[in-house]
C-alpha positions in Angstrom: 214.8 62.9 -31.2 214.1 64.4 -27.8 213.5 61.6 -25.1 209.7 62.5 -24.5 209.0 62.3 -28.0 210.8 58.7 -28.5 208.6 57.6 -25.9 205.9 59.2 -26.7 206.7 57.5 -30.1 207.3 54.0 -28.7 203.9 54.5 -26.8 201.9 54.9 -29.9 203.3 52.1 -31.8 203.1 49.8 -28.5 199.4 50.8 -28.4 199.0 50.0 -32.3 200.4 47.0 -32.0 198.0 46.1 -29.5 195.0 47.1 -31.0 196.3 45.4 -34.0 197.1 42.3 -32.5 193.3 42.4 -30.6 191.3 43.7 -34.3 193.4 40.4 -35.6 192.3 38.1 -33.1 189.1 39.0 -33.1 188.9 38.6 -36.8 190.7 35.3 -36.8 188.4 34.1 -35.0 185.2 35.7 -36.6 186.1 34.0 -39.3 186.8 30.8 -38.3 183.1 30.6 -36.3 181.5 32.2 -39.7 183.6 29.0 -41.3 182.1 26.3 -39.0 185.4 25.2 -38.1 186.0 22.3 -35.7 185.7 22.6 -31.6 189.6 21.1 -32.1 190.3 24.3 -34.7 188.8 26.8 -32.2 190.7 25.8 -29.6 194.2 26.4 -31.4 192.9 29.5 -32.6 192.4 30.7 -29.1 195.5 29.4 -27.7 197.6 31.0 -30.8 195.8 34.8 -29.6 195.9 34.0 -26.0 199.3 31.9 -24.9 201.4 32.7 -27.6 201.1 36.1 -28.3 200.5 36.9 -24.7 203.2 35.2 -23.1 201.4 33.0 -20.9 202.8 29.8 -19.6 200.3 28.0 -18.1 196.3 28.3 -19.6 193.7 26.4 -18.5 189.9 26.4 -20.0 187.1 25.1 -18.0 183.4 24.9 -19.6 180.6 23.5 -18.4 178.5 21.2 -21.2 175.2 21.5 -19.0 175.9 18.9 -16.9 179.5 18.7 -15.8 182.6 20.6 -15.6 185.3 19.6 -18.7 188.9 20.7 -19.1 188.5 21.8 -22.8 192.4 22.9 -23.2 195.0 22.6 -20.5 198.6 24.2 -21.1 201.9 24.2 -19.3 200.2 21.5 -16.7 200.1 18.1 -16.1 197.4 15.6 -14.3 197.5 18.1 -11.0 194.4 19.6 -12.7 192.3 17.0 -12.7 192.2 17.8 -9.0 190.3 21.1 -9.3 186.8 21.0 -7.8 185.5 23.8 -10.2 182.5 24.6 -8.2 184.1 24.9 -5.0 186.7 26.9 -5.8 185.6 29.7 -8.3 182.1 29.3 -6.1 181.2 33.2 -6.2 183.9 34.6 -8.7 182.0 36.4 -10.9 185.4 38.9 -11.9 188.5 38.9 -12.9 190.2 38.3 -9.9 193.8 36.7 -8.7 193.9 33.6 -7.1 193.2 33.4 -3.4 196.9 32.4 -1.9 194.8 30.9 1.2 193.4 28.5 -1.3 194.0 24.7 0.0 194.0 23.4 -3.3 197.9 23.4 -3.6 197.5 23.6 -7.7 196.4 27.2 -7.3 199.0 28.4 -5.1 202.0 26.9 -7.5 200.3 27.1 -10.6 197.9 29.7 -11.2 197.9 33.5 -10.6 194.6 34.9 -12.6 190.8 33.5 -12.7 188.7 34.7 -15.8 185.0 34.1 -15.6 182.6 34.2 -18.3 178.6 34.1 -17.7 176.1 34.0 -19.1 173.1 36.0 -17.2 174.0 34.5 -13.9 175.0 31.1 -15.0 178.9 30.4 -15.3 179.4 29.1 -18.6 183.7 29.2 -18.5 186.4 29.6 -16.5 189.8 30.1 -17.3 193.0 29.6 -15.5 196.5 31.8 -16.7 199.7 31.2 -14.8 203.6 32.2 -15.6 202.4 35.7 -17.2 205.8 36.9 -18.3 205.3 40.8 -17.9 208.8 41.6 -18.9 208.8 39.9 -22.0 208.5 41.8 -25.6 205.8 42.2 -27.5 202.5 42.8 -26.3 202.6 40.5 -23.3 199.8 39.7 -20.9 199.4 42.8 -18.8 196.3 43.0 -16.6 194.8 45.4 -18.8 194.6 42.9 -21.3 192.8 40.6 -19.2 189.3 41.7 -20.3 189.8 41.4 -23.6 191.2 37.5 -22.9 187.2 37.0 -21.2 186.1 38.2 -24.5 187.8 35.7 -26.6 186.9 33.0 -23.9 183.2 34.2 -24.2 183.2 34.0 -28.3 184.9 30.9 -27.8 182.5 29.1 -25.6 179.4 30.7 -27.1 180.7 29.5 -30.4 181.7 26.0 -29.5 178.2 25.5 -27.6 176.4 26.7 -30.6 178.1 23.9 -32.8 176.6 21.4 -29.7 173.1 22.7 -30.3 173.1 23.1 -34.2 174.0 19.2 -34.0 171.4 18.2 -31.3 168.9 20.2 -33.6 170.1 18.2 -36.5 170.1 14.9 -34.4 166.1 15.7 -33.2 165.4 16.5 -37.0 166.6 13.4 -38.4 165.1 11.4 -35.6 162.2 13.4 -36.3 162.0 12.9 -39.7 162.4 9.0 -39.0 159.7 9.1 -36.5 157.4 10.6 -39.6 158.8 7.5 -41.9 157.8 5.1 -39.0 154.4 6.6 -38.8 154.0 6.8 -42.8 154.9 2.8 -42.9 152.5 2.2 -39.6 149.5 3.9 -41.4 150.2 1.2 -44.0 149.7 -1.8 -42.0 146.3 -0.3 -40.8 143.2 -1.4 -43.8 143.4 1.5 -46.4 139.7 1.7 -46.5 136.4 -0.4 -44.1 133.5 -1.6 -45.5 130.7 0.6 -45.5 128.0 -1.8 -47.5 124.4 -2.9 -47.1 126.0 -5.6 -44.7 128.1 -3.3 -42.5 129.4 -0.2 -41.9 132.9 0.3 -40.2 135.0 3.5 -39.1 138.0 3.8 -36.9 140.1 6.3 -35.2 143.4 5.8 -34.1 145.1 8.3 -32.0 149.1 7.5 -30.8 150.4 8.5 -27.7 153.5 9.3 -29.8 154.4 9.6 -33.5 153.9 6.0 -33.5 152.4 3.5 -31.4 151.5 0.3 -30.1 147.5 -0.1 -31.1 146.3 -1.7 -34.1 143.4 -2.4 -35.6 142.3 -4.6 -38.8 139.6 -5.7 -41.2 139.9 -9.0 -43.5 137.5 -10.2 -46.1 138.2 -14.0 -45.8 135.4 -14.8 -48.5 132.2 -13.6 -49.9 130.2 -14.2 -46.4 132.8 -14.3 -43.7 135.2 -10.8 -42.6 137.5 -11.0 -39.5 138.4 -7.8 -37.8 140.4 -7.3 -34.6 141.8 -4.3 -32.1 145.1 -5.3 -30.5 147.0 -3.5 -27.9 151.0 -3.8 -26.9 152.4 -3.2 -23.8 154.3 0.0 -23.9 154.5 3.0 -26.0 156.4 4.5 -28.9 158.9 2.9 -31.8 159.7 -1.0 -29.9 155.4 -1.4 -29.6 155.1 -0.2 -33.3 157.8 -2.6 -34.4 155.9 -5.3 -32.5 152.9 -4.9 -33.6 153.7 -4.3 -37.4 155.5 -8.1 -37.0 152.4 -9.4 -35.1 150.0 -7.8 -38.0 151.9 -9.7 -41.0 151.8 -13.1 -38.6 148.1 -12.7 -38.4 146.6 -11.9 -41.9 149.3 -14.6 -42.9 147.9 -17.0 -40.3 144.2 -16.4 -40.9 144.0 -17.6 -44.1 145.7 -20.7 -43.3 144.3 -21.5 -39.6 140.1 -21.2 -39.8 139.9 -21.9 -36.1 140.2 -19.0 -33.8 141.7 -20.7 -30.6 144.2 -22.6 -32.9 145.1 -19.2 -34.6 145.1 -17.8 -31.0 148.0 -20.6 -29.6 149.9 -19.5 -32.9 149.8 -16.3 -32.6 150.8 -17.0 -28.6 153.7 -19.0 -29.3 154.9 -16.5 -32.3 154.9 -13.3 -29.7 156.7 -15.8 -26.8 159.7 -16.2 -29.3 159.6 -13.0 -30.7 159.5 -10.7 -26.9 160.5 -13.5 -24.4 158.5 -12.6 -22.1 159.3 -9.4 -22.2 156.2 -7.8 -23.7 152.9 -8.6 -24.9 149.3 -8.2 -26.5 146.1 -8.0 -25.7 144.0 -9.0 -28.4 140.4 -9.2 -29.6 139.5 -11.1 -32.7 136.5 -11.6 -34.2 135.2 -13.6 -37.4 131.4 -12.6 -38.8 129.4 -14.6 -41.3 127.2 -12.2 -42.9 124.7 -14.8 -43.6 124.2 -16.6 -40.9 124.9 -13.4 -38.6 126.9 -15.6 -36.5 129.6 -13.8 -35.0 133.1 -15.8 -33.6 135.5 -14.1 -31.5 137.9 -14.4 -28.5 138.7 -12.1 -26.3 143.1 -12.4 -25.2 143.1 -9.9 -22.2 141.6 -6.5 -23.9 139.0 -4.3 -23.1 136.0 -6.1 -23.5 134.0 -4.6 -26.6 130.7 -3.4 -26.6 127.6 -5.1 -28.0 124.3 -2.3 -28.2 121.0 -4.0 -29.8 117.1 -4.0 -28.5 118.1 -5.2 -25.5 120.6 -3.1 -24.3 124.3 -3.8 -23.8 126.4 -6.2 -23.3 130.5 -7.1 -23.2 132.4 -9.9 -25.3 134.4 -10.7 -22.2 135.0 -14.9 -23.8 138.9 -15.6 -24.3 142.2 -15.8 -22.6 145.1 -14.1 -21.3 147.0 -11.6 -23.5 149.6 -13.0 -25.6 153.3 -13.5 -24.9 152.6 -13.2 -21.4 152.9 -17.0 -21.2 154.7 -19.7 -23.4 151.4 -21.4 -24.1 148.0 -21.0 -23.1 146.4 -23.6 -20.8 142.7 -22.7 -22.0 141.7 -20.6 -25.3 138.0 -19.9 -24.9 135.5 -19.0 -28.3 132.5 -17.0 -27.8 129.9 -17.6 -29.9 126.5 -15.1 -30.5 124.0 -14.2 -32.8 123.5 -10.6 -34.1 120.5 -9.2 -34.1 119.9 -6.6 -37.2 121.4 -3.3 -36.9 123.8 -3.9 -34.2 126.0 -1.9 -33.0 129.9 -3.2 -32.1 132.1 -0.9 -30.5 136.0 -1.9 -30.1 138.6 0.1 -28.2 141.9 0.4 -26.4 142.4 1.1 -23.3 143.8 4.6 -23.6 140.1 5.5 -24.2 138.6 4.3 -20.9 142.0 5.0 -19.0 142.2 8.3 -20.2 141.9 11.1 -17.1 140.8 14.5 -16.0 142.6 16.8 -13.7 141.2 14.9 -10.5 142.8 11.9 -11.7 139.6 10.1 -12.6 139.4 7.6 -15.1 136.9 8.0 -18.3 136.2 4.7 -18.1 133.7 2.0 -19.5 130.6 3.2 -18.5 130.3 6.2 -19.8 131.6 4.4 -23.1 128.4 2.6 -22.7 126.2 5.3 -22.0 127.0 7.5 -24.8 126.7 4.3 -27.2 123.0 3.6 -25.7 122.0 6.9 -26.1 122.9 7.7 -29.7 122.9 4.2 -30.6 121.4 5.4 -34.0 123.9 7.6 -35.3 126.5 5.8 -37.9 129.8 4.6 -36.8 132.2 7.7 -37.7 129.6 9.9 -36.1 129.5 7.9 -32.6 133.3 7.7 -32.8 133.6 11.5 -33.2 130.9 12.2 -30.4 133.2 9.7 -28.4 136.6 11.4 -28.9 134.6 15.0 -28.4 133.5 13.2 -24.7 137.0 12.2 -23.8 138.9 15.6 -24.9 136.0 17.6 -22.8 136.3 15.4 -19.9 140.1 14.9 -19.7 140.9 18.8 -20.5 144.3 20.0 -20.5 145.5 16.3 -19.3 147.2 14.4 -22.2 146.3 11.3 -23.4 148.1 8.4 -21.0 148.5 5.7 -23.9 147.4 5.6 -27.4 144.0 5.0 -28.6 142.0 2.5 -31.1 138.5 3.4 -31.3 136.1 0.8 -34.0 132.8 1.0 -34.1 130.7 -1.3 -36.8 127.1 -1.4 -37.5 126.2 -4.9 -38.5 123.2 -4.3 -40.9 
């Protein structure tokens, strides 16, 4: 065979066996991505089509999680890597491009010869350091022209091993989602599945967390034929650890209340139940009332909330009688009971303080007046009605703001 066509021969198969040994990679690792292999698998897999086959001696792979810089796979080099400032030395590298010899980071000039990049857009999500290429060895070797194809391989890599990151942090947010909907199924159950709505009184409620779950409660006990106690409570803070409070404090209370009839005694026991429970490190501001539909005497003490509103003939007025919230101290010095008589067809309203506290873009607060005033002047509608003109009042006024903290909203019509 003449010597042009041997080469010319030899030229071929050299570029077959390159494009085979690229179509093979490529497909090697296709396939491993398509079978959701480990990051560990990956890695092998792109050190088998990279190092081995390519003849390189030294590989390093740099990818950034987000955060921070991590060596994901270091070969041929010991510790001296860990000494590569990542952004300040491939700062503006956004080719292929050989290592600066002028670089003072004395890993680069013994170690490394070639800097791949891979971004994404304009955000670097990879670089990678080769060293030792062995040009003269057989095989396909790791010729600069091959060098692209080695940033496409890094770039399927990275892509691939970052999509495994965010298909678990999706399944990490659905199952905490899906928690958060159990904690909020199980919290529904601790509110009273239905309020009286009789020829003695009508109740409604609304209850709107600040999260999936919260920390306001509220709760309606028929203690006998002529006596109901009903309450709105508040924990400090938000979210799961107020929930999990407040579903302890709720079984403490309908337990207690059946065993305790006088309302500062069940007040101190409630006190010294949320002091062991949080020490110190939360607490509740309660209102509890007792009402004897007879006598239309109504019992209550106010524990540091939101004093509830009282509209009748004469106007309105605020159960402000009590005592600090609970937990806040080991025991209470002074529990106070207020004590009035309700005149027919009186209107209570209970809240939280997300209702009043909740803002506009100014930064203004809703706040108790305005309660009051839209009470007064549709004092005659029924309780679900004045709640929903309520809520429609607050979402007008705050606008686009969100809500601050969750919200408890009772009103009851004591006929």
């Amino acid at each position: 065979m003449p010597m042009d066509e041997k080469k010319e021969t030899e030229f071929k198969a050299r570029a077959r066996r390159i494009k085979d040994f690229k179509l093979n990679a490529l497909l090697e690792i296709t396939k491993a991505i398509n079978n959701n292999v480990s990051t560990k698998e990956l890695l092998a897999i792109f050190e088998s089509s990279i190092r081995a086959k390519l003849g390189i001696g030294k590989l390093v792979l740099f990818s950034h999680d987000g955060k921070q810089w991590n060596c994901l796979l270091s070969i041929g080099v010991g510790e001296e890597i860990s000494h590569i400032d990542v952004e300040k030395e491939f700062k503006g590298i956004k080719e292929i491009s050989t290592i600066d010899i002028d670089s003072t980071n004395d890993v680069f000039n013994k170690s490394f010869e070639i800097v791949i990049p891979v971004f994404h857009k304009d955000q670097p999500l990879a670089y990678v350091l080769i060293g030792d290429l062995n040009e003269d060895a057989g095989g396909i070797s790791a010729s600069i022209h091959h060098l692209p194809f080695v940033q496409t391989l890094t770039n399927l890599i990275i892509v691939a091993i970052e999509n495994k990151k965010l298909a678990k942090e999706n399944l990490n947010r659905a199952a905490m989602h899906r928690e958060l909907e159990l904690a909020w199924e199980v919290q529904r159950m601790l509110f009273p599945e239905k309020l009286p709505s009789n020829e003695m009184m009508d109740m409604d409620a609304v209850y709107l967390p600040h999260q999936q779950v919260g920390g306001d409660y509220y709760d309606f006990i028929q203690i006998n034929d002529n006596e109901v106690a009903f309450c709105v409570a508040d924990v400090s803070g938000k979210g799961v650890p107020a929930a999990l409070l407040m579903s302890n404090f709720q079984a403490s209370l309908r337990i207690l209340l059946h065993h305790i009839p006088s309302l500062p005694e069940l007040v101190q026991e409630l006190n010294t139940k949320i002091s062991l429970s949080t020490k110190g490190e939360k607490f509740i501001t309660l209102f509890i009332a007792k009402y004897n539909t007879v006598t239309r005497i109504l019992h209550y003490i106010n524990a540091g909330h939101n004093p509830p509103i009282v509209i009748d003939e004469d106007g309105a007025n605020l159960l402000t009688v009590g005592c600090t919230g609970l937990g806040m101290f080991e025991e209470l010095v002074k529990v106070r009971e207020g004590i009035i008589n309700i005149a027919p067809s009186s209107l209570l309203i209970c809240y939280t303080d997300g209702l009043v506290e909740a803002t506009n873009a100014e930064g203004d607060d809703f706040g108790l007046k305005r309660v009051q005033q839209i009470a007064l002047d549709n004092k005659e509608l029924s309780p679900a009605a004045l709640n929903a003109l309520i809520i429609k009042n607050v979402n007008l006024f705050k606008g686009d703001v969100a809500y601050p903290d969750d919200i408890a909203l009772v009103s009851c019509r004591l006929l």
